[in-house]
SEDO-891661 format. One record per residue (C-alpha): residue in three letters; x, y, z. Coordinates in steps of 0.2 Angstrom, whole numbers, plus 5000, padded with zeros to 4 digits. Example, Ala and Ser with C-alpha at 12.3 -4.5 7.8 and 13.67 -1.06 7.14 Angstrom:
BEGIN
ALA506249785039/SER506849955036/
//
This chain:
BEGIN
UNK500050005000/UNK501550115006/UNK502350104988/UNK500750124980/UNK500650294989/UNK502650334983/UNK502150304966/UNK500650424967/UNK501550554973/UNK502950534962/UNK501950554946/UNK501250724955/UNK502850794957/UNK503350744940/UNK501750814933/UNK502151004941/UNK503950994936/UNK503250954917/UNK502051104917/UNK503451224927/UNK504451184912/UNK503151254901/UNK503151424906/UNK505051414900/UNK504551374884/UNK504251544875/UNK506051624877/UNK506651554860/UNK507551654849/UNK506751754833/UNK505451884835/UNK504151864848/UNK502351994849/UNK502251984867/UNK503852024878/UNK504152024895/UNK503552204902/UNK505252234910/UNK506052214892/UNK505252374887/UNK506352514898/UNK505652654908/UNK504252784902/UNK504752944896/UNK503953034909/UNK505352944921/UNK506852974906/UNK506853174903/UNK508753144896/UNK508653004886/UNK509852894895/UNK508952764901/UNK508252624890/UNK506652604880/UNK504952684875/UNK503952584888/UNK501952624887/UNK501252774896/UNK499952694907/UNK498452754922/UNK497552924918/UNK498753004930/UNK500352984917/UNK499253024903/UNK498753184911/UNK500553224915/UNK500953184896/UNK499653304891/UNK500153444903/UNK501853434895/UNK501253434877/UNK500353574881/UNK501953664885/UNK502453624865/UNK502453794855/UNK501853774837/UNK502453834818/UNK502153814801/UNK503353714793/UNK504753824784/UNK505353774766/UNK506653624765/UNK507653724755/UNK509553704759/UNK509353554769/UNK510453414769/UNK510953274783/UNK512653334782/UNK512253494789/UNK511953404806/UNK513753324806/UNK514553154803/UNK513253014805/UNK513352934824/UNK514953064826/UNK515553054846/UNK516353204844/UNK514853324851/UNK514753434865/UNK513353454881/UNK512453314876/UNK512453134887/UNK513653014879/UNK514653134870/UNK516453104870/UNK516652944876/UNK517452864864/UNK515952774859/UNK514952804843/UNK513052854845/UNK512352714836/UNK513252594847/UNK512652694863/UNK511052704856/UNK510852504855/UNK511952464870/UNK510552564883/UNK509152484875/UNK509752304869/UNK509852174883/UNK511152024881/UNK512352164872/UNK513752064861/UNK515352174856/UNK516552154843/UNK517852074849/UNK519352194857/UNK517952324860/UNK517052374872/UNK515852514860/UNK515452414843/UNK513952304845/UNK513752174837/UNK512252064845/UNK510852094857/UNK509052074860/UNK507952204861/UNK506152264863/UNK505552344846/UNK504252504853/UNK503852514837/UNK502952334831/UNK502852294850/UNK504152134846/UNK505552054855/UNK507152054842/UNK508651934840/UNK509752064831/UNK511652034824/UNK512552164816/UNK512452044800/UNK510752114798/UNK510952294804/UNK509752364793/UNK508452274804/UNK508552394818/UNK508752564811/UNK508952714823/UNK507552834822/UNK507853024826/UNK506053044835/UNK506153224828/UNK506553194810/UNK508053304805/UNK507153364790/UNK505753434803/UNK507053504815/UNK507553614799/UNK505953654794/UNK505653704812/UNK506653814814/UNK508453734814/UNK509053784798/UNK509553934807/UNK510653874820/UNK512653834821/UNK513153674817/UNK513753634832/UNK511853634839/UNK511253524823/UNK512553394828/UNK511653384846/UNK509853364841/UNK510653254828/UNK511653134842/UNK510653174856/UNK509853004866/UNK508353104869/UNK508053094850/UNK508652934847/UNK507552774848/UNK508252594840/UNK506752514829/UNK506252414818/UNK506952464799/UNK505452454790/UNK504452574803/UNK505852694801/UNK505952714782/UNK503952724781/UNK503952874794/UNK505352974783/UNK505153144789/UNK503253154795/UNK502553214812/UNK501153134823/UNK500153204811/UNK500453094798/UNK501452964805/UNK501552844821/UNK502152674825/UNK501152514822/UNK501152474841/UNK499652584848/UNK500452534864/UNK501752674863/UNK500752814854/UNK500652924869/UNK502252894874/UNK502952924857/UNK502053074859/UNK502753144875/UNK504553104869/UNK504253204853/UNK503653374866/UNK505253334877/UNK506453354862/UNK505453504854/UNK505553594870/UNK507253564874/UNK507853624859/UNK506353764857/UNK505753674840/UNK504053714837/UNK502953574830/UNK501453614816/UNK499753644824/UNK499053494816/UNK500453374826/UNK500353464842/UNK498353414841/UNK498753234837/UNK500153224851/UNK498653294864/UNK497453174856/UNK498653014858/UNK498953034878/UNK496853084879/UNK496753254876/
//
């Protein structure tokens, strides 16, 4: 009777290891829709510089409200003419050499910043301790979980929240180079994300544009006010109505 008992109890146990074994079973590599929460960084409205990783949603009415009050703060323009812009009048793409700006001058290249604060499980090329090579990272974009290598760079781009060609538009066709390169290299503007998102926003605003994962739009949002008004960019009309209407305004 006593080993009858044993054998019972055994199968139980074995029975809860098989299905604790289970929960395991969705951290495979390749692109998943449904990460981890922690896998998606901090919300903006706790990252005002940029340096800490991800576009994590904006959640609770309280947040959304604080989001709004900020956008609120966003002064608005026309867009100017594109006339004389060019990338290269924002410096050397990903150039570490810029000034008053976190990350600047570390001997690091922005791109390689960029994807070391958001990318967990950072690879480096070997001898390095600032090219990356390997990571996985949360997309805010798609709301996916990527296995990226540098063999396929292209799918994780870097986006510049504010599109450069905006900021030129906006008002920073009239700065000094040396403020382009900052807006340009600038964490605050920066956001790793899937490639195909970031060649179909090209240069649009809120207004025309915003990533596929509705998750993020009001923290998208709030990121777009907190580099316009650190660098005094206006936005158009029509994207500062969209940014109130994304956080519930």
């Amino acid at each position: 009777m006593r080993s009858r008992r044993t054998a019972v109890v055994a199968a139980l146990l074995l029975g809860s290891l098989a299905l604790a074994g289970c929960t395991g079973a969705d951290k495979t590599s390749g692109d998943h829709a449904k990460p981890q929460s922690a896998n998606r960084g901090v919300s903006p409205l706790q990252n005002p510089d940029g340096t800490k990783p991800g576009l994590a949603p904006v959640t609770g009415e309280a947040d959304r409200k604080a989001g709004r009050d900020l956008i609120a703060k966003v002064k608005t323009a026309d867009a100017g003419p594109k006339t004389g812009y060019d990338r290269d009048q924002f410096g050397p793409a990903w150039t570490d050499n810029v000034d008053g700006i976190p990350m600047g001058h570390n001997s690091c290249a922005t791109r390689d910043d960029v994807l070391a604060r958001d990318g967990q499980k950072v690879e480096h090329k070997d001898g390095s301790t600032c090219v990356v090579t390997g990571m996985t990272i949360w997309d805010p974009y798609t709301g996916k979980t990527v296995d990226w290598t540098k063999q396929q760079a292209s799918k994780i781009q870097i986006d510049h929240v504010m599109p450069l060609s905006y900021d030129w538009q906006q008002g920073a066709s009239q700065w000094d180079k040396a403020k382009r390169v900052q807006i340009a290299n600038d964490p605050l503007n920066l956001i790793p994300a899937d490639g195909s998102q970031n060649a179909s926003k090209g240069d649009s605003g809120p207004s025309a544009w915003l990533p596929a994962n509705a998750e993020v739009h009001c923290s998208y949002a709030i990121r777009w006010a907190q580099v316009s008004l650190k660098y005094q960019l206006p936005v158009t009309p029509a994207d500062k109505k969209t940014m109130l209407s994304l956080c519930g305004g």
